[in-house]
N, C-alpha and C positions, 0 to 999 in steps of 0.2 A: 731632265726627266728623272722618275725615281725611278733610281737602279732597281729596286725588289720588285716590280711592277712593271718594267720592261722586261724582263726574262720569265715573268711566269704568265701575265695577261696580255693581252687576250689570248693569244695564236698558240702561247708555247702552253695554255691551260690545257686546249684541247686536247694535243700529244701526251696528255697525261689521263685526263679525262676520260675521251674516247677506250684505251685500252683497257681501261681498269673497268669500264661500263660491259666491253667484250669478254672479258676474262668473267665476269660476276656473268653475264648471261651464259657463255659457254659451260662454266661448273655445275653452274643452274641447271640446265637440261639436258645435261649428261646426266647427273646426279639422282635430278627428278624419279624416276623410274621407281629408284629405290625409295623413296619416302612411305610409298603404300604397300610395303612388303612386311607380312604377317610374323619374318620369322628373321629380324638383321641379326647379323651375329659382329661382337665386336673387333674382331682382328680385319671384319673385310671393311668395315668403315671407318677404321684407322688407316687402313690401307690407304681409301680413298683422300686422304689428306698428301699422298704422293702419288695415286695413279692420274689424279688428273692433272696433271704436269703436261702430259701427250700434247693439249692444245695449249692450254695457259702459260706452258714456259716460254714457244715458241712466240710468242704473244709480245708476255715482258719483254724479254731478252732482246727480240727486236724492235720496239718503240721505248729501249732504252739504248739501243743503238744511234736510231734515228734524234732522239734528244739531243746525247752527245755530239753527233754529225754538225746539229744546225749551230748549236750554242758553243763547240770546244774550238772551235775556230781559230787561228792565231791572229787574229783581227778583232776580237771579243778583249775586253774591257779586264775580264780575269784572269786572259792570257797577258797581261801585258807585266813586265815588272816592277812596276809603281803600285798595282795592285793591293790591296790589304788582304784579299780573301786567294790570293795565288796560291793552287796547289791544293791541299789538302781542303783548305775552305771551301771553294766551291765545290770539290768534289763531295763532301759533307751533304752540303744543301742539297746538291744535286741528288746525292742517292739518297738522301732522306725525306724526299720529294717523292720519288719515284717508287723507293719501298713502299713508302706507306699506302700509297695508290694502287698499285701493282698486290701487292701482298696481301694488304688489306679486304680489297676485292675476293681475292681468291679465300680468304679465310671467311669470307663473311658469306658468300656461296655453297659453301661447307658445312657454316652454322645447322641450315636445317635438317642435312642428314646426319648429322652428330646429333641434335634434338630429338629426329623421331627415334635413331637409335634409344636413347635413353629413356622418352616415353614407353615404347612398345617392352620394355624389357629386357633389352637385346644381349644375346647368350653371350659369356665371357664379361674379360672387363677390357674398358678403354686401355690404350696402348699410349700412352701421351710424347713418349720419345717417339715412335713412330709416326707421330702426326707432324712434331717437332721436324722432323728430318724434314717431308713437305713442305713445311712453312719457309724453313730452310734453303732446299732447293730455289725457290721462287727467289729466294735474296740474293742466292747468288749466280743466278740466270741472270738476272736486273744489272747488277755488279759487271757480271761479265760481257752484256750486251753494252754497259753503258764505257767498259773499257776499248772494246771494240771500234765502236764509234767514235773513240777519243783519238786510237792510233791511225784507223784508215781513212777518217774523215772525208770519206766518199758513200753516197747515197747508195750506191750498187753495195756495200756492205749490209745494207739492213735487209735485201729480198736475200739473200747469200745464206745471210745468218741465221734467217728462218728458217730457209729448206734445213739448213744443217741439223738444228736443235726439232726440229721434227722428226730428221731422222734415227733420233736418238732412239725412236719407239720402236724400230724397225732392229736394232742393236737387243731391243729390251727383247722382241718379239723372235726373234730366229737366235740372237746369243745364248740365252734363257740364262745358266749356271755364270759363264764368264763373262761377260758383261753387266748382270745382276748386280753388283755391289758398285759402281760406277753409272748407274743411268736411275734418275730416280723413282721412273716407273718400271715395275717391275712385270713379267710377261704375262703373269697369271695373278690373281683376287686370291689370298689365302685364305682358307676356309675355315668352319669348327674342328679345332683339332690340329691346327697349322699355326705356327705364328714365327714372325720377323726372328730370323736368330738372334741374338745379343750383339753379337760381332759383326752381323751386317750392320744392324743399327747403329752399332755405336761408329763404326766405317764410313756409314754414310756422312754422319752428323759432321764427320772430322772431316770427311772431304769436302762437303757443302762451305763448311764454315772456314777451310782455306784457300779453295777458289772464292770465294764473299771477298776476304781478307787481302788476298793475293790482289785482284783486281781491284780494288779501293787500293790500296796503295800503289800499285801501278799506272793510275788513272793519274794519281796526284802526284806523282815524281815525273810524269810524260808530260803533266799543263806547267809545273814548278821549271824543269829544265828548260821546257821550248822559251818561258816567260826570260829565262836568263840568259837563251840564245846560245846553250852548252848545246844542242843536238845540234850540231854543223853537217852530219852526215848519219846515213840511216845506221851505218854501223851500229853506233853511240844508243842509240833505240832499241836496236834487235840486244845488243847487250841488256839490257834492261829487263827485257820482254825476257828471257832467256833469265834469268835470274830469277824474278821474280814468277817465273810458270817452274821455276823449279820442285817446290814442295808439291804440287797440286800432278807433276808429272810424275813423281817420285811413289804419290801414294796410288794414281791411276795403275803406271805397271804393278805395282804388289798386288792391289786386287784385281787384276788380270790372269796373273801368274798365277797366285796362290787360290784362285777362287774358292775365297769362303763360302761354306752355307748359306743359302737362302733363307731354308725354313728348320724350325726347330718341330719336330711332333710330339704334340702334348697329350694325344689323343690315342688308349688302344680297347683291345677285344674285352680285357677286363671292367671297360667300363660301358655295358651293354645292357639294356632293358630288352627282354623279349616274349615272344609268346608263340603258340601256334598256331596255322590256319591253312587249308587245303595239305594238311601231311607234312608241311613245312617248318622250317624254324624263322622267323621274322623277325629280324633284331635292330634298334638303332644304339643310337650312340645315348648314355641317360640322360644329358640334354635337349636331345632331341624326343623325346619320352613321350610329349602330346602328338608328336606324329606319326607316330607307331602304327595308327585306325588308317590314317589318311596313306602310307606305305602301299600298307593289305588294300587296300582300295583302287590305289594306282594299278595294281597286279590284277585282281581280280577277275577282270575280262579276259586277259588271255589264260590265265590259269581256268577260268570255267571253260573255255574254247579248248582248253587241251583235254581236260579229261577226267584226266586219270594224275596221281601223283607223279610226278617226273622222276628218271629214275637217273636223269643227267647232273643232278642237284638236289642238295636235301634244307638248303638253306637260301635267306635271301637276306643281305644284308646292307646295312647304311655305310656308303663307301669313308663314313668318318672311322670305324673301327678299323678299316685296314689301310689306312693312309701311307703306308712302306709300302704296299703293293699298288704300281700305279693302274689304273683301271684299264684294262684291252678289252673288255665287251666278252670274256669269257670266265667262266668259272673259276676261282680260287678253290684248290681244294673244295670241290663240292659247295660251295657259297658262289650265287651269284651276286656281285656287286653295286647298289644301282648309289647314283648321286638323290638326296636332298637340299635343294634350292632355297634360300632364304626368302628368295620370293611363291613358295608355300607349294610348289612345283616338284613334282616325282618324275625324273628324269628317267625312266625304264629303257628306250630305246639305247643310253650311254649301257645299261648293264649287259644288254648284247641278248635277251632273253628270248628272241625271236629268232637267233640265228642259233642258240644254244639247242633249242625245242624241236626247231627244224631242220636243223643239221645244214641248213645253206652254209656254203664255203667253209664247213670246219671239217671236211673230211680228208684225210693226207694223200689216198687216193681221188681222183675224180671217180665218181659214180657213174652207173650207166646213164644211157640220155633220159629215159624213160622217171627213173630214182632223180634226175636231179630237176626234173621239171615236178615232179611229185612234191621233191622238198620245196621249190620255188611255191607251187599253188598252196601248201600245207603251212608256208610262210605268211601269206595274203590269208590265208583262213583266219591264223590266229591273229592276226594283227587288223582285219577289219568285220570277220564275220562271212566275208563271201566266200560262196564254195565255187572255184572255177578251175577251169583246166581238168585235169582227172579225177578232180572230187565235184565234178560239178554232175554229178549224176546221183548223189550221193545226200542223205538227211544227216542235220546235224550227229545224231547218237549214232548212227551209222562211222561214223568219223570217227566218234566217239569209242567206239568197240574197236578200230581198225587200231586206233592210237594206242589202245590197252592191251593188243595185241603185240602189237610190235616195236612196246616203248624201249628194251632193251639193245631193240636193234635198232633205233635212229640214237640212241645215245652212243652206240661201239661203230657208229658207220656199217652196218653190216647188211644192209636191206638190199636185196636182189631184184632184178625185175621179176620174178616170179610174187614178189611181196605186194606191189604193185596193185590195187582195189581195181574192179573192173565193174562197171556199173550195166 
């Protein structure tokens, strides 16, 4: 039988196949979403050359488990020591097999949201060590599921190994700062004005490419010794294992301990286009400069539903200028906050401007019942139009006078039941 033709057709094509067809659909339509968005910016689509790891690595890592399982055998033809290809040769083919498939997929998935990027214009410039680390990661997921599979050589390793490398996102998502330079997806999409620090990057790239490393050579010293019948006892193994996860474990605690920087801010207040509109100052970031109109627009309804100029705030800004102050849905200094969405979306509810206007939950005293059912129905006013509860007796400019009346006192918490409109 020809050897190169019994290990890879028919059966073992599939185990290669299959996953890389999953991993190419999976990037696909996660990814999709963003291809029709008006406004990519380049760090969150570099990004996404390592956020989608979440399902993809889960993927490789264990149908490069399961390869190794069927084929690393001690009854296989490359385990034996008459071999020519013992040890590092089949390991070779093996992961050069499975990168290409595996990786390849995932890059080629990728392809179209890096393209429309580049069509659409997309703010900043590409990140290519950033993407680098991704493609990375993927290699040495592949690597490490394929060494797995070489030591346990048991099927129950591959569902095992899954869950595990899935929960890695879970690490990403509640660790945020400390486990950040160690998981390759990172808990949040950087934005305009954010980007990959240097030292994460260049952190990730070393650990990716020594767990790769680590695991290729320990795949092929565990098939080279078992072929020469040195592993007599598991001892002999775990020493092994224990060597070679040295560097990879060495550099794991440093960026635990020392947790580097995530994000570097490229982005502040000096670099601001603005203008005014309802008594306001309305500013973005000057890349963001065509969306200035589309802002004031987002606002406009509850600003017409309020009134009168607000006396809680004198500003309203794109949360790219103040990216040191993280967003809580109230006021900075008189600026209120809101996000701009690369998918062309004014985020106002994140700037908190309804709870700002209407004083709901921002008073340090609780209010009487009467005041905070007031701010409750004055909250539904502005945010859909309808008058109920104690304004429902009440015409819009009616609101409108009451608001102008006593804007200084729902901005200082000061409003009495006597304040109260009675229709």
């Amino acid at each position: 039988m020809n050897g190169r033709r019994s290990w890879f057709w028919p059966l073992n094509g599939l185990f290669v196949l299959l996953p890389a067809v999953l991993i190419f659909v999976v990037v696909l339509v996660r990814t999709h979403p963003m291809w029709s968005w008006p406004y990519p910016v380049w760090v969150q689509t570099s990004a996404h050359w390592h956020q989608q790891f979440t399902f993809a690595g889960p993927i490789a890592g264990a149908m490069a488990a399961l390869w190794a399982v069927r084929l690393n055998g001690a009854d296989r033809i490359w385990s034996q020591f008459a071999a020519p290809r013992v040890g590092s040769g089949v390991v070779v083919r093996h992961l050069g097999l499975l990168t290409a498939w595996f990786v390849g997929a995932y890059v080629l998935a990728l392809l179209p949201l890096t393209v429309t990027t580049a069509v659409k214009g997309g703010i900043g410039e590409p990140e290519p060590l950033v993407m680098a680390s991704g493609v990375l990661a993927m290699a040495a997921v592949t690597a490490l599921g394929y060494v797995v599979g070489t030591l346990v050589r048991s099927l129950a390793a591959v569902p095992i190994l899954a869950v595990a490398l899935y929960c890695l996102d879970a690490f990403a998502a509640y660790g945020t700062d400390t486990f950040g330079a160690i998981v390759p997806q990172l808990y949040v999409d950087p934005v305009l004005g954010l980007t990959e620090s240097t030292s994460l990057v260049v952190f990730r790239l070393a650990l990716f490419l020594t767990v790769a490393a680590a695991s290729t050579t320990l795949a092929a010293t565990v098939l080279r010794r078992r072929a020469t019948g040195r592993y007599r006892s598991p001892l002999m193994q775990a020493r092994d294992v224990a060597v070679y996860a040295l560097a990879p474990v060495v550099l794991v605690s440093t960026a635990v301990v020392t947790t580097p920087d995530l994000f570097a801010i490229e982005a502040s207040a000096d670099e601001r286009t603005c203008t005014t509109a309802h008594g306001l100052e309305f500013c973005v970031h000057e890349n963001n400069a065509p969306r200035l109109d589309g802002m004031i627009e987002a606002f406009e309804p509850v600003l017409a539903r309020y009134g009168t100029t607000p006396s809680q705030f004198d500003a309203i800004w794109d949360h790219t200028l103040l990216l040191h102050q993280p967003m809580s849905g109230l006021p900075v200094d008189g600026v209120v906050v809101t996000r701009l969405d690369p998918d062309g979306s004014v985020d106002t509810m994140s700037s908190g401007i309804l709870m700002t206007l209407s004083g709901v939950g921002l008073c340090a005293t609780p209010p009487p019942p009467q005041v905070e059912q007031l701010q409750a129905n004055l909250y539904d006013y502005l945010d859909t139009g309808a008058l109920t509860g104690l304004l429902s007796g009440l015409r819009p400019h009616q609101v409108h006078a009451w608001i102008d009346r006593h804007n200084d006192q729902l901005a200082t918490c000061s409003l009495g039941e006597q304040d109260v409109p009675h229709t």
